[in-house]
C-alpha positions as CSV (number, residue, x, y, z in Angstrom):
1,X,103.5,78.9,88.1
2,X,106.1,81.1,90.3
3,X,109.9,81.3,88.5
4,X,112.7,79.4,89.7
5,X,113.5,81.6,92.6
6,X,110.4,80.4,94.5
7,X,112.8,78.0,97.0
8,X,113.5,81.6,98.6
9,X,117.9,81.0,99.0
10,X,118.0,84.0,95.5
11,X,115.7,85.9,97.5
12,X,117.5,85.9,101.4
13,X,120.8,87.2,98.9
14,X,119.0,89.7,97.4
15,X,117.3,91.0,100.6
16,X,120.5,90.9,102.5
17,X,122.3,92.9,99.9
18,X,119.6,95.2,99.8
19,X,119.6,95.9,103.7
20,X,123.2,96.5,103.2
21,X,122.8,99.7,100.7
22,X,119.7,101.0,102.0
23,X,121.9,101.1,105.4
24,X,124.8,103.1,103.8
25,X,122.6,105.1,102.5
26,X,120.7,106.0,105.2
27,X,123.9,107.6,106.9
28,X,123.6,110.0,104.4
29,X,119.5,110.7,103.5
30,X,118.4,111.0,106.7
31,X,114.7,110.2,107.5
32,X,113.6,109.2,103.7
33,X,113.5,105.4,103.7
34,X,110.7,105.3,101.1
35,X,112.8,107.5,98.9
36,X,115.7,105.1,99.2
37,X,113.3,101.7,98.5
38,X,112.4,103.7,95.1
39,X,116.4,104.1,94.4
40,X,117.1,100.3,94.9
41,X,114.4,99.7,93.4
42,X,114.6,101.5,90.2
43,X,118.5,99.9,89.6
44,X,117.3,96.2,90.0
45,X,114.5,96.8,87.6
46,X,117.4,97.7,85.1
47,X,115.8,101.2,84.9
48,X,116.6,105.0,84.7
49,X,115.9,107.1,87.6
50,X,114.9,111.0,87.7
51,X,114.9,112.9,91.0
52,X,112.9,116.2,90.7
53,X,112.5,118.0,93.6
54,X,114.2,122.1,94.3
55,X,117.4,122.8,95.1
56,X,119.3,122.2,98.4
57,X,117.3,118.8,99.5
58,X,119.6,116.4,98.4
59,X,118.7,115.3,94.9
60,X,122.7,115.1,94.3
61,X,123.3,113.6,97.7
62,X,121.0,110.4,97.2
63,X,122.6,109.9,93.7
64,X,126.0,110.2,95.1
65,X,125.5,107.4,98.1
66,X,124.0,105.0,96.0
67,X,126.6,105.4,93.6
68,X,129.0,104.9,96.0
69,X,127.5,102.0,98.0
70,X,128.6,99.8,95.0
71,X,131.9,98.8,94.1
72,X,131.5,100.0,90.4
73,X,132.5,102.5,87.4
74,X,130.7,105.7,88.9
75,X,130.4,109.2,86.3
76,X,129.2,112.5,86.7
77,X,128.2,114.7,84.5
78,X,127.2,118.4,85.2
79,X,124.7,119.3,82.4
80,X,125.0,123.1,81.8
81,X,124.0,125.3,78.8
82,X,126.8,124.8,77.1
83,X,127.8,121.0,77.6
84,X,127.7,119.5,73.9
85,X,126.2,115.9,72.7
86,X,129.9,114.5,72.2
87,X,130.7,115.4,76.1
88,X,128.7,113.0,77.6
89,X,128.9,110.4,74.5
90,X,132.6,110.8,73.6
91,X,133.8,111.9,70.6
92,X,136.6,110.5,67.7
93,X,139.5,112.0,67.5
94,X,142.6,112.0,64.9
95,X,145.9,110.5,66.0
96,X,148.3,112.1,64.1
97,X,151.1,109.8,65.2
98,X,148.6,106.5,64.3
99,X,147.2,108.3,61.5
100,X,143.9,107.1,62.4
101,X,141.0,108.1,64.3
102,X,140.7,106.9,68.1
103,X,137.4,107.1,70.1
104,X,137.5,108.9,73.6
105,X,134.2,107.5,75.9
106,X,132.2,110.4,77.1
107,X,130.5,110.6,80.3
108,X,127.8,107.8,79.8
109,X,130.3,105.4,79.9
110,X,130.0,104.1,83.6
111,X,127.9,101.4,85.3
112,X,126.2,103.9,87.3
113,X,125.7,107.9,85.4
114,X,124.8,111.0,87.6
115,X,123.2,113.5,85.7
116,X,123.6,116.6,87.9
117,X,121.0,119.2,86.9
118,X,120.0,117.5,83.6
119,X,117.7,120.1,82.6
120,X,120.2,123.0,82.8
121,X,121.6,121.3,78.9
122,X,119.4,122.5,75.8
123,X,117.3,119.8,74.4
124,X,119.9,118.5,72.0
125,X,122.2,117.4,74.5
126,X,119.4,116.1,76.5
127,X,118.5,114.0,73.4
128,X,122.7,112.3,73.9
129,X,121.2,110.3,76.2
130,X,118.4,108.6,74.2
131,X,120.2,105.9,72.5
132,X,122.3,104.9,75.6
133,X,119.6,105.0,78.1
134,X,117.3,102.4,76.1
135,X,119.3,100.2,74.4
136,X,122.4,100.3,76.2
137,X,124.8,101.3,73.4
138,X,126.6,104.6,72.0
139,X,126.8,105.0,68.0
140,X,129.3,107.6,67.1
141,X,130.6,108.0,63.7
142,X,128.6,104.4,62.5
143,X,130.8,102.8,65.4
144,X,128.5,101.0,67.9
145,X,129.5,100.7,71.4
146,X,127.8,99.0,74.1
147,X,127.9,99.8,77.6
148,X,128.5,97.3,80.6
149,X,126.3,95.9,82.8
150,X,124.5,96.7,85.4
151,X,124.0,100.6,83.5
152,X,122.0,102.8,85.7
153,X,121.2,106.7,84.8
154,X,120.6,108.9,87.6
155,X,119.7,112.1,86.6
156,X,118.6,115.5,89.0
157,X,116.4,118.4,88.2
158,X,115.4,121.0,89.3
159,X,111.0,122.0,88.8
160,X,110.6,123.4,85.2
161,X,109.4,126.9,87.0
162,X,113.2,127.5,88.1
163,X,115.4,130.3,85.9
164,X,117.4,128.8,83.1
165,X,116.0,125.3,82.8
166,X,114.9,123.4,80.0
167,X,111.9,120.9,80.2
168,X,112.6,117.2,78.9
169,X,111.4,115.9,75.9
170,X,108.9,113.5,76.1
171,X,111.1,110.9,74.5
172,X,113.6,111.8,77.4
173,X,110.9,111.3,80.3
174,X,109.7,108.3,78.9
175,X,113.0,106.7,79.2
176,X,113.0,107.0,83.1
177,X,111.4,104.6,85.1
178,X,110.8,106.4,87.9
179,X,110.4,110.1,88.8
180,X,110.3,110.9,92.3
181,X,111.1,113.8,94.6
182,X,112.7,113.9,98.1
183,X,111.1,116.3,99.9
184,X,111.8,118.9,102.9
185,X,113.0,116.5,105.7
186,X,111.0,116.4,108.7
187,X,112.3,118.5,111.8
188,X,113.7,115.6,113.3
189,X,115.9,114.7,110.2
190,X,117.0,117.6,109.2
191,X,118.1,118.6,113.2
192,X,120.1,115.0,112.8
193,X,121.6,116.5,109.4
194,X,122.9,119.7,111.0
195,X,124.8,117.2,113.5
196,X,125.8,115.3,111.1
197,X,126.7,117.4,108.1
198,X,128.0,120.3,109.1
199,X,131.6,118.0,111.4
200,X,132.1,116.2,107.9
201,X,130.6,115.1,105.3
202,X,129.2,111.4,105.9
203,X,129.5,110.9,102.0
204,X,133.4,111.3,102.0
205,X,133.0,108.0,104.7
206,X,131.0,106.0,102.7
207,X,132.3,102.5,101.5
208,X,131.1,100.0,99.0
209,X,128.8,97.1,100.7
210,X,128.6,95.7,97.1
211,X,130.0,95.7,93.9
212,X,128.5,95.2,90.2
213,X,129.1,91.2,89.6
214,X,126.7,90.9,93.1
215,X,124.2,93.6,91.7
216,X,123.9,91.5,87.7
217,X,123.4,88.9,89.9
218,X,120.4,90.1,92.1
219,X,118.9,91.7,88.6
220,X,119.0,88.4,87.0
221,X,116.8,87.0,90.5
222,X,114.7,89.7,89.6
223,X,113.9,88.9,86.1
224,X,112.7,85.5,87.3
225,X,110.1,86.8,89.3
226,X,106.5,85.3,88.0
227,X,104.0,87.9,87.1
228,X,100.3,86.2,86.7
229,X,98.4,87.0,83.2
230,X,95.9,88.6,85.3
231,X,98.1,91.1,87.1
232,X,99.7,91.8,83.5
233,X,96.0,92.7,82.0
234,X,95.5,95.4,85.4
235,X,98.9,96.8,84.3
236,X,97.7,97.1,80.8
237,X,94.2,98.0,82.0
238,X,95.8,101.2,84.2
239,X,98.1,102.5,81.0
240,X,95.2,102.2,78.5
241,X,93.1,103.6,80.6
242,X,95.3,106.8,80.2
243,X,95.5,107.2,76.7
244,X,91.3,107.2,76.9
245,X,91.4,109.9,79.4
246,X,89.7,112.9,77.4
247,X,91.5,114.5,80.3
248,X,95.3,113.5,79.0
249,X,96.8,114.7,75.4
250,X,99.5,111.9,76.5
251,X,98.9,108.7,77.7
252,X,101.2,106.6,79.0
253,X,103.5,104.5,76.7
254,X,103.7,100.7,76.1
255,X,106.8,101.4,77.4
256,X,105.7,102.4,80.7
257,X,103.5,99.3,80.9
258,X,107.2,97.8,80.6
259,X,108.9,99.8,83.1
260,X,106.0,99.5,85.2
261,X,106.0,95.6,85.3
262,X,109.7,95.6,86.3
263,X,109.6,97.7,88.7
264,X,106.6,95.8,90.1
265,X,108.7,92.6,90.1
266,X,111.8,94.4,91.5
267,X,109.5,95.6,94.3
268,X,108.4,92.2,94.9
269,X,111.8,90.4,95.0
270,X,112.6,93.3,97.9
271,X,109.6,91.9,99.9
272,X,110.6,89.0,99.6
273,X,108.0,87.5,97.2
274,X,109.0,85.1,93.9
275,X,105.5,86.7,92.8
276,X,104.3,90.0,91.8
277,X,100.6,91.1,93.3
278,X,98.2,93.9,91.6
279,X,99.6,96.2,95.2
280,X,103.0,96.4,93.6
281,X,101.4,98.0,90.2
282,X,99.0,99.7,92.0
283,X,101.6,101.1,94.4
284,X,104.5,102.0,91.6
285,X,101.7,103.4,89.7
286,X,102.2,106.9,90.6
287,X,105.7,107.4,90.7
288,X,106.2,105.2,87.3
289,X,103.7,106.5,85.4
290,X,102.9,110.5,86.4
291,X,105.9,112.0,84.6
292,X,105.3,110.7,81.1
293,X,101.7,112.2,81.2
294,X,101.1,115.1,79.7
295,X,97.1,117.0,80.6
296,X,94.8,118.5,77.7
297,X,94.3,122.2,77.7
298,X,91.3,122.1,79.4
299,X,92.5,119.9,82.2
300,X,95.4,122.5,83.1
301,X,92.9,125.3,82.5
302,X,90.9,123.6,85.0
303,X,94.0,123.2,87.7
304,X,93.9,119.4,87.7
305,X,97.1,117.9,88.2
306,X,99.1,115.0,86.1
307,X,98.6,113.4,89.6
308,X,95.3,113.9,90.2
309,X,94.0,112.9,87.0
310,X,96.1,109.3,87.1
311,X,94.6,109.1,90.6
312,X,91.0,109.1,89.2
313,X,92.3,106.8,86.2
314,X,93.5,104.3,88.8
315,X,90.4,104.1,90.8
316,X,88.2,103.9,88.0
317,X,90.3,100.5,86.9
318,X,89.0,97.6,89.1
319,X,91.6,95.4,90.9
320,X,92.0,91.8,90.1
321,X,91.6,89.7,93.1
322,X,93.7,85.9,93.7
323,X,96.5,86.9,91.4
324,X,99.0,85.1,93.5
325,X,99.6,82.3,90.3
């Protein structure tokens, strides 16, 4: 049966808030709305969020206003070759008039953590943000720290093709939820952004509509949105599915069956809906799961495509009809 929320007052909340940042946002993206959905999204689902796309499009921009469209702790950190684990961490460090050994929070110690360029830092400071990203805590020098609620990772890339990138581990891509790209603006849009951009900068006018006690609270309506056994066996269904692909050398994770699930429900609560239906998998399916696959040889020496080959997976898995309970 459907979670508490099903009387619909949790969900009205949650959908006005929501209308509220994807408003303050649009003053900034313009003419990328389905962009924006994924961004809300992807931060009620409690997950991490990775923007690929090439430079100049506003992959810092969209990371930037959502940031700001909540009244929160906000970090940046600009990943470069020679940023070091303990930057974005923090590091211990000897006070000589104490005598003992203080600990100074790096850059992951926000509510919300934008990741300019992540994949300009070598592997090993990539790998700083394996700990914090999945179970919300920092261990330096045996010390555990955890890190406040809600805790959101936004991080930017540019394709791996660009000059003096890195590509992410796999444990690192598996740890975002959602990988999605923004895109050349349509001629419309971008005419709008020459207005718009080049008087002032709509960022520097953009105000908080909500703060991080009203977001914990729309995430906790969102973990009470029901999910039916069935439409939890198509989820597993599509991510097994992947790992039998003779045309995959990685499949997709248990943990994207997790990610995937919660973002479905997330989805859902923006809709409006105390239930999740097999279209919110099937339509999170792409951007959720394409970026932790990895193709065989002979797939990539055969020019198929991550996305092409999850697309055939996907159709091959049937649908579960009446999944509403």
């Amino acid at each position: 049966m459907p979670g508490p929320v099903s009387q619909g007052a949790d969900l009205d909340t949650l959908s006005r808030v929501v209308e509220k940042v994807r408003g303050n946002i649009k003053r900034v993206i313009e003419g990328k709305p389905d962009v924006i959905s994924s961004a809300i999204t992807v931060l009620l689902a409690e997950g991490h969020l990775l923007i690929e796309d090439v430079p100049g499009v506003g992959k810092t921009m969209l990371a930037k206003s959502l940031a700001r469209s909540i009244d929160c702790s906000v970090r940046r950190i600009q990943f470069t070759p020679d940023l070091l684990p303990s930057d974005v961490t923090g590091v211990s460090v000897y006070n000589q008039e104490s005598r003992e050994f203080e600990f100074r929070p790096g850059g992951v110690f926000a509510n919300i953590v934008v990741g300019d360029e992540i994949n300009r830092a070598s592997p090993k400071t990539q790998s700083a943000l394996l700990e914090c990203m999945e179970e919300r805590q920092v261990t330096v020098d045996n010390t555990t720290y955890s890190l406040e609620a809600p805790f959101m990772v936004i991080a930017t890339q540019n394709p791996i093709e660009m000059e003096g990138t890195y590509a992410l581990p796999e444990a690192q891509r598996d740890r975002f939820m959602v990988r999605l790209s923004v895109g050349y603006p349509v001629e419309a849009a971008e005419i709008a952004m020459l207005d718009s951009h080049t008087m002032s900068s709509p960022l520097e006018d953009l105000e908080p509509v909500t703060d991080a006690v009203e977001i914990r609270k729309l995430i906790e309506i969102v973990t009470q949105v029901h999910v039916s056994q069935a439409v939890q066996r198509y989820t597993v269904a599509l991510t097994g599915a992947s790992r039998r692909s003779s045309e995959l050398a990685l499949g997709a994770s248990p943990r994207a069956s997790l990610h995937l699930v919660r973002a479905a429900k997330a989805s859902a609560a923006i809709q409006g809906r105390d239930y999740v239906l097999p279209d919110d998998v099937l339509g999170l399916a792409s951007s959720v799961l394409t970026h932790r696959l990895l193709p065989s040889v002979e797939a990539a020496m055969g020019g198929r495509t991550t996305q092409s080959i999850l697309e055939s997976i996907v159709s091959s898995v049937p649908v579960p009809e009446g999944t509403r309970a």
